[in-house]
N, CA and C of each residue as an Amber inpcrd file, in Angstrom:
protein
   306
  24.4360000   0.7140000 -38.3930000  24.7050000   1.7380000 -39.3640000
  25.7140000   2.7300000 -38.8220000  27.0220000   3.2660000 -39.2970000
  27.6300000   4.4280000 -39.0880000  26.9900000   5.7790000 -39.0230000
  27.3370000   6.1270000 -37.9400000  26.6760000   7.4490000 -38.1830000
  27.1480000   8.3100000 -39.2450000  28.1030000   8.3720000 -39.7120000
  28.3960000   9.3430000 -40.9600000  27.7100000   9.1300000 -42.0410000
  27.0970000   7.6980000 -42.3620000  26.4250000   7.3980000 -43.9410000
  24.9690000   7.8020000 -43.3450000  24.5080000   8.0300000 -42.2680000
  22.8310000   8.7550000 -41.8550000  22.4350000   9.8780000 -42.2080000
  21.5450000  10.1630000 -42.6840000  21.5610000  11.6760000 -43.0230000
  20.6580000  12.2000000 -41.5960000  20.7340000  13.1580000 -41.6920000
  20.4880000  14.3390000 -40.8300000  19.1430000  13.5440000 -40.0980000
  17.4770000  13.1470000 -41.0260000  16.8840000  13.5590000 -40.8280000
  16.5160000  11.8740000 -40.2000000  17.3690000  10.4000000 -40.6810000
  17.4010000   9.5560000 -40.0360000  17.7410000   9.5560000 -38.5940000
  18.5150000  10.4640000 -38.2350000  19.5780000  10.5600000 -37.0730000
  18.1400000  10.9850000 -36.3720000  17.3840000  12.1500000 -36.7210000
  16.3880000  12.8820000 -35.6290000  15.4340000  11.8730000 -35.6680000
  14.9690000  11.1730000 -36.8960000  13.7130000   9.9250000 -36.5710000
  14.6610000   8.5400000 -35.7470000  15.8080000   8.1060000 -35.7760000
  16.1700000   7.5110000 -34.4790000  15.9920000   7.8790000 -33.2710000
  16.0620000   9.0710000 -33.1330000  16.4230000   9.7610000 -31.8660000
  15.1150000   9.7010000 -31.0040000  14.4540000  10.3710000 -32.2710000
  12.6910000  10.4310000 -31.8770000  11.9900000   9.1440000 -31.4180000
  12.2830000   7.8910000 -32.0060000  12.1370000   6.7130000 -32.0740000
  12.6460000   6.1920000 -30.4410000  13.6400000   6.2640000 -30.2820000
  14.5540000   5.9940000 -28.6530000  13.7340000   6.7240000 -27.6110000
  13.3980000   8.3070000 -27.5930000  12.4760000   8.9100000 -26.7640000
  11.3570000   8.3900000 -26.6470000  10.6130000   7.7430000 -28.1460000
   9.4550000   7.3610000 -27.7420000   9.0410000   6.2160000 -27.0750000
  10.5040000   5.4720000 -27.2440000  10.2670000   4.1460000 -26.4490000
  10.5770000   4.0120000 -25.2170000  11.1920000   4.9090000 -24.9990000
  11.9600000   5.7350000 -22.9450000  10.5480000   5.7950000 -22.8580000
   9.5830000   6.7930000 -23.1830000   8.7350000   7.2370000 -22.8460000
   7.5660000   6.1420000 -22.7910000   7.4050000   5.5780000 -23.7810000
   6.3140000   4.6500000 -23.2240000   6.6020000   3.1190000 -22.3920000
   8.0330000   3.0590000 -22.1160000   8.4110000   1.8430000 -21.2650000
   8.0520000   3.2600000 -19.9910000   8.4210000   4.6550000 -19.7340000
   8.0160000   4.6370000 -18.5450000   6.6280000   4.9830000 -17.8490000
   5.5200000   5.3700000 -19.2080000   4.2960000   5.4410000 -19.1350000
   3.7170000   3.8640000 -18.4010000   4.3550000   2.9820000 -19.2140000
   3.3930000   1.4430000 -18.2480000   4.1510000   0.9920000 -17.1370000
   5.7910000   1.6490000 -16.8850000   5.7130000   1.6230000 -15.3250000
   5.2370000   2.5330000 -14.5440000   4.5500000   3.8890000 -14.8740000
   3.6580000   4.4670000 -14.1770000   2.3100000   3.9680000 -14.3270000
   1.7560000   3.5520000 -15.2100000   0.5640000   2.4430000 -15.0710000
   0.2500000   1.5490000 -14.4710000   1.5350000   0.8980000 -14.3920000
   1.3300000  -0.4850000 -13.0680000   1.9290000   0.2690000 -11.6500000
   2.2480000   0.9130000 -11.4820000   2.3200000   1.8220000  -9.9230000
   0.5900000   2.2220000  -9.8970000  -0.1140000   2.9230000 -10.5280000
  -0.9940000   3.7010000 -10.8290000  -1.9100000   2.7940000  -9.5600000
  -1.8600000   1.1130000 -10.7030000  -2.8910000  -0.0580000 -10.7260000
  -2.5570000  -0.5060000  -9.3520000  -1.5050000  -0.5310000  -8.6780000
  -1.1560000  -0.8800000  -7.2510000  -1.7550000  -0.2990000  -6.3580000
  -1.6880000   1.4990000  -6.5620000  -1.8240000   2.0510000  -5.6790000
  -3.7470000   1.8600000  -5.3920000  -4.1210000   1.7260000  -6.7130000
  -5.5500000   2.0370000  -6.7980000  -6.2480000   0.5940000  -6.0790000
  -5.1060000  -0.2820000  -6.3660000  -5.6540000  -1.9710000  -5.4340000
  -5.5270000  -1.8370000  -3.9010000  -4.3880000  -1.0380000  -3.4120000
  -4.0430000  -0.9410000  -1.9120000  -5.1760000   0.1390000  -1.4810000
  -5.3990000   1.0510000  -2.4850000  -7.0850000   2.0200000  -1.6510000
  -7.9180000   0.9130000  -1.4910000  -8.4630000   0.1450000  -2.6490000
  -9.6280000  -0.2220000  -2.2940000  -9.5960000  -1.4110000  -0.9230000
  -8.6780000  -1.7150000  -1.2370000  -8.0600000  -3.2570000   0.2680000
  -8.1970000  -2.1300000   1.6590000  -8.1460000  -1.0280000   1.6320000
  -8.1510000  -0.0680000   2.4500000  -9.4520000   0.2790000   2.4780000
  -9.9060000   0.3880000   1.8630000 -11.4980000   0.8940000   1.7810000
 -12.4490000  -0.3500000   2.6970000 -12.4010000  -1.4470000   1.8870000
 -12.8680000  -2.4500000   2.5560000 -12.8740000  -3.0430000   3.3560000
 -11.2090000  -2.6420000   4.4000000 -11.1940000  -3.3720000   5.7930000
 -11.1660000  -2.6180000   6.9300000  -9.8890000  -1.0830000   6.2290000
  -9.9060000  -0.7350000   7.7480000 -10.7490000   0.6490000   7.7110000
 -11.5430000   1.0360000   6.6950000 -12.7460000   2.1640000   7.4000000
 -13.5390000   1.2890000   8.3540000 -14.1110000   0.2950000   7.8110000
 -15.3100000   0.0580000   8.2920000 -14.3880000  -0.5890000  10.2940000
 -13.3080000  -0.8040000  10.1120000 -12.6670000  -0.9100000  11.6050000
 -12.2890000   0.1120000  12.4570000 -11.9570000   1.6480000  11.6640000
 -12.2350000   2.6960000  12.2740000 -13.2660000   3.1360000  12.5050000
 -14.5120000   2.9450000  11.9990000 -15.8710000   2.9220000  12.0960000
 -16.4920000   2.5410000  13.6350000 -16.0950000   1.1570000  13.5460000
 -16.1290000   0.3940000  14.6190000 -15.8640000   1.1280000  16.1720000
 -14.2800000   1.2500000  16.0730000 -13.3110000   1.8750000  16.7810000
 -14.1440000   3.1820000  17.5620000 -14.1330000   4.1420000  16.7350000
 -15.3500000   5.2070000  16.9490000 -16.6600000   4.6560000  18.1500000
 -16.8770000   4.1050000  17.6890000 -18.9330000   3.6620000  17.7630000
 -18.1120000   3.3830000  19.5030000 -17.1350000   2.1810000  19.3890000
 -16.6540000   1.5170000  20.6760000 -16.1550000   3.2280000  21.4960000
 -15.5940000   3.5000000  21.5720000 -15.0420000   4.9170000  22.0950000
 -16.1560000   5.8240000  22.8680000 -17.3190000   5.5290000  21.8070000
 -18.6140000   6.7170000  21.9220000 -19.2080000   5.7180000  23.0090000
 -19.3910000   4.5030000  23.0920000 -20.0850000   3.4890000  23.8800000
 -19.4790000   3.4830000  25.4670000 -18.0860000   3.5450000  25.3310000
 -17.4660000   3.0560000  26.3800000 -17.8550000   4.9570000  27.3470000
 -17.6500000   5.8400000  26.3730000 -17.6350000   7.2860000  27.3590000
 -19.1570000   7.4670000  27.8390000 -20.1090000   6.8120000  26.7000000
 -21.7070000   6.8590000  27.7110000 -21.9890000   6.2050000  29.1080000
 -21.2390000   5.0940000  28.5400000 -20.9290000   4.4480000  30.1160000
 -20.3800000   4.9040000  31.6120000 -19.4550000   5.4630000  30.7240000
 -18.7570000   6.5730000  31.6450000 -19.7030000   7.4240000  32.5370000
 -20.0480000   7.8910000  31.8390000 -21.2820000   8.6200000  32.1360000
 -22.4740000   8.1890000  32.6580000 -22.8640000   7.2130000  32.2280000
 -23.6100000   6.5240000  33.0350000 -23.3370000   6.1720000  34.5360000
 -22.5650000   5.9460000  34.6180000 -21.5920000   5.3820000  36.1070000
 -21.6550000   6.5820000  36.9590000 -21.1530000   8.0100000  36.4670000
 -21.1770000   8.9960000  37.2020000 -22.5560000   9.6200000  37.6200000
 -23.6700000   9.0470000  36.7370000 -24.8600000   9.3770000  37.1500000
 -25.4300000   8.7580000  38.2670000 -25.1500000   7.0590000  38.1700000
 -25.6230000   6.2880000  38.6810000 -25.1210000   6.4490000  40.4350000
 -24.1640000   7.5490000  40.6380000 -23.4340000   7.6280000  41.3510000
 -24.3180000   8.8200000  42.1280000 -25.3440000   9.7190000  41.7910000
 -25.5430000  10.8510000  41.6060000 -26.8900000  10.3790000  42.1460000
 -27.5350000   9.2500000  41.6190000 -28.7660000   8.8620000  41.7980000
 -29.2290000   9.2040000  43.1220000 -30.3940000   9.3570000  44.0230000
 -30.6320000   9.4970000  45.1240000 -31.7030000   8.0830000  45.5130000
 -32.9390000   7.5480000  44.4050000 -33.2820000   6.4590000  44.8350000
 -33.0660000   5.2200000  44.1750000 -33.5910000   4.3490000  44.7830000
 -32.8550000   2.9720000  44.2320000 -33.3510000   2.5670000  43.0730000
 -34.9270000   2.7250000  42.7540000 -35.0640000   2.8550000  41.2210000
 -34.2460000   3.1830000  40.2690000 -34.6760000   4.5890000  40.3360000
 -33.3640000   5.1470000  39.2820000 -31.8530000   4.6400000  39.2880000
 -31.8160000   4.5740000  40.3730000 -30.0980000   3.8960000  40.1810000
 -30.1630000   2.5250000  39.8910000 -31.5410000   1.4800000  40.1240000
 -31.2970000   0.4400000  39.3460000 -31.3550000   0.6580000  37.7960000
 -32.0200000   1.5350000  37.0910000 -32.3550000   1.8870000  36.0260000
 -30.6880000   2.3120000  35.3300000 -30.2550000   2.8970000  35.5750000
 -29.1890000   3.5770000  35.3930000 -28.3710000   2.1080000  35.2170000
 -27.8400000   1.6410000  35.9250000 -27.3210000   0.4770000  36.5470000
 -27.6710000  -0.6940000  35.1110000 -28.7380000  -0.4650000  34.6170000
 -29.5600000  -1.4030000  33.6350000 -28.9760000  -1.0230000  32.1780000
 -28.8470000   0.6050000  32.1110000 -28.6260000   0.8340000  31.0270000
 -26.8550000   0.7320000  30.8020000 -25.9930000   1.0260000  32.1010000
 -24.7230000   0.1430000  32.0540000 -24.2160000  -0.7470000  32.2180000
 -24.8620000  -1.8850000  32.2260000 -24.7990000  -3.1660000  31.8670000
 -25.0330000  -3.2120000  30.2880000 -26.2710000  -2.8010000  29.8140000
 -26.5150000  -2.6470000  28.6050000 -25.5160000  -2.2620000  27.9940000
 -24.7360000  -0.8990000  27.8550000 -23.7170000  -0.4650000  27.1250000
 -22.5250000  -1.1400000  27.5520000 -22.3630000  -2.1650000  28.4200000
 -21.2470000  -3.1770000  28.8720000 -21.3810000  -4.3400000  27.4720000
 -22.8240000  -4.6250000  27.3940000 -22.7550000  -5.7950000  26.4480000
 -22.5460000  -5.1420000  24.9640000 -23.0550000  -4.0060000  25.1380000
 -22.7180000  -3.4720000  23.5970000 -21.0670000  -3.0910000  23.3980000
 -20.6020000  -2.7500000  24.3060000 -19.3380000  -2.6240000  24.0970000
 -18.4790000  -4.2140000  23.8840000 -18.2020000  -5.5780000  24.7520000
 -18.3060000  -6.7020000  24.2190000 -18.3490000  -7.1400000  22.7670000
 -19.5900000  -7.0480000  22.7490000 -20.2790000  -7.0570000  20.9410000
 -19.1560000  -6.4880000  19.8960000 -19.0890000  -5.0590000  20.1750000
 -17.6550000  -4.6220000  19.4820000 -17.5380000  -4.7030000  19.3770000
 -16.4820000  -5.3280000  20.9590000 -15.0530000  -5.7470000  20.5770000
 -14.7360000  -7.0260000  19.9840000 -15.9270000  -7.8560000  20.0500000
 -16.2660000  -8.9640000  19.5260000 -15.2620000  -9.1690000  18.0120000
 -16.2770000  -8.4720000  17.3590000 -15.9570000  -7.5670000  16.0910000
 -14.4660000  -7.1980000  15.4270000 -14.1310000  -6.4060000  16.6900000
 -12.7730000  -6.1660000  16.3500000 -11.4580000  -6.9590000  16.1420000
């Protein structure tokens, strides 16, 4: 159609018409960004909390040990320092286990 044979009020319902279709072609490419982003949380949710989780627990395991060692070091009889000795082995296999995991 020429624009000179349009009247006024065709010209603004084209116009209106063109915006509304800008606008909703870019509403469902913000919809499918939306739907991506909301798939990459949950793929995130499900693998790597529960591996920072992990990560943590291993960290907290390995510094009791730590600690353990410096006790075991501290010990004066052989009991206790086998005892000690028992429980870092113990947090040796739990740490293993972990990393097993990881």
């Amino acid at each position: 159609m020429p624009s000179k044979t349009m009247t006024l009020s065709r010209k603004l319902m084209l116009a209106f018409g063109l915006i509304s279709l800008v606008t909703l072609i870019e509403g469902l490419i913000v919809w499918n960004n939306i739907r991506s982003v909301d798939l990459e949380m949950k793929r995130v949710i499900e693998s790597l909390i529960p591996q920072t989780e992990r990560i943590a627990v291993l960290e907290t395991t390995i510094f009791r040990a730590s600690l353990e060692t410096r006790h075991a070091m501290l010990m004066r009889t052989d009991e206790k320092r086998t005892k000690t000795i028992a429980e870092i082995l113990r947090l040796k296999s739990e740490t293993d286990r972990i990393s097993q995991e990881l």
